[in-house]
Kinemage of the C-alpha trace (Angstrom):
@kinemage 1
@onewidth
@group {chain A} dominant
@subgroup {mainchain}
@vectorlist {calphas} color= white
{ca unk a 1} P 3.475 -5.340 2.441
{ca unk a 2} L 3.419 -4.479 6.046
{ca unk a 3} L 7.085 -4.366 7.876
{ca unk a 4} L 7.470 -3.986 11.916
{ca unk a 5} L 10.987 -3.948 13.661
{ca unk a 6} L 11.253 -5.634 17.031
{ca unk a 7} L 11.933 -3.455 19.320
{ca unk a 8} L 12.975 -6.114 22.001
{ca unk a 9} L 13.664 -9.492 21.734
{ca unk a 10} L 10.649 -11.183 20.677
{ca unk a 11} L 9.666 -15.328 20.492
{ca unk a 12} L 7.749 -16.017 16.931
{ca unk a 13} L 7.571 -19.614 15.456
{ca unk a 14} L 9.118 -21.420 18.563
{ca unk a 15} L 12.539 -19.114 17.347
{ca unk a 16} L 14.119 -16.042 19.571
{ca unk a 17} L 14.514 -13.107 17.668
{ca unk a 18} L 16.746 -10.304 18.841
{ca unk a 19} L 15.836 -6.648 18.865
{ca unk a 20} L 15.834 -4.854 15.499
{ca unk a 21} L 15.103 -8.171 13.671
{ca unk a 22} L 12.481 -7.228 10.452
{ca unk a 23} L 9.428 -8.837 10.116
{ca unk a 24} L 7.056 -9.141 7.079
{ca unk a 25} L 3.069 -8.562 8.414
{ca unk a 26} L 1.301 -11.353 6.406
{ca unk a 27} L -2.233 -13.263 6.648
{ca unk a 28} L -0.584 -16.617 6.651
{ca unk a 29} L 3.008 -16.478 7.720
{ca unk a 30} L 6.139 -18.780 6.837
{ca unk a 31} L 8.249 -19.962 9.463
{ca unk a 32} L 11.211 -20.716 7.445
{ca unk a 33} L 10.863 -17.174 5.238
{ca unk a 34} L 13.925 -14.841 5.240
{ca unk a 35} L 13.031 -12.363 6.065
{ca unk a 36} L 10.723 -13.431 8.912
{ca unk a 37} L 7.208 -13.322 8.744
{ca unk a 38} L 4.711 -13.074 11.530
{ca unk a 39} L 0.680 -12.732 11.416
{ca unk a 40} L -1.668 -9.756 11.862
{ca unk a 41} L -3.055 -9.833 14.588
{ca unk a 42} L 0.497 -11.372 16.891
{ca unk a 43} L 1.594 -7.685 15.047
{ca unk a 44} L -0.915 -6.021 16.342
{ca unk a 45} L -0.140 -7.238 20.083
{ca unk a 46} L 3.585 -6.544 19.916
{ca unk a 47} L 2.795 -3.471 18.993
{ca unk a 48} L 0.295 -2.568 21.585
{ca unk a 49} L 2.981 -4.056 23.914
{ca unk a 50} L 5.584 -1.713 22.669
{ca unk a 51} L 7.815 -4.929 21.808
{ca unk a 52} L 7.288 -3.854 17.685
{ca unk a 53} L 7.031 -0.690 15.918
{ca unk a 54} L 6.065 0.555 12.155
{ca unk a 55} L 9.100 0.011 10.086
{ca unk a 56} L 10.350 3.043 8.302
{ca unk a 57} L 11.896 2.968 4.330
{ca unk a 58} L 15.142 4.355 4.389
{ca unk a 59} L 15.424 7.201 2.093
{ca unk a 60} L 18.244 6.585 -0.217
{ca unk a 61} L 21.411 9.162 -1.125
């Protein structure tokens, strides 16, 4: 599954979300889902926008 990080603060399901918030990429998203999920292609804009980038997995120690 796809993950993007806000990179400002970003408005998804009538809801404000504050910069770093997670978000899963998914065809048909849930409003209510923890963690948040948003569609394709409103992905695809943020990103283009610069408000959302490619989130990276943490390497763990």
């Amino acid at each position: 599954m796809r993950k993007i990080i806000a990179t400002t603060d970003v408005l998804a399901h009538e809801n404000r979300f504050p910069k770093g918030t997670g978000f899963h990429v998914v065809d048909t998203p849930d409003p209510k889902a923890k963690p948040p999920q948003i569609d394709r292609a409103t992905a695809e804009v943020w990103g283009r926008n610069g408000w959302a980038e490619a989130a990276t997995e943490k390497a763990s120690t």
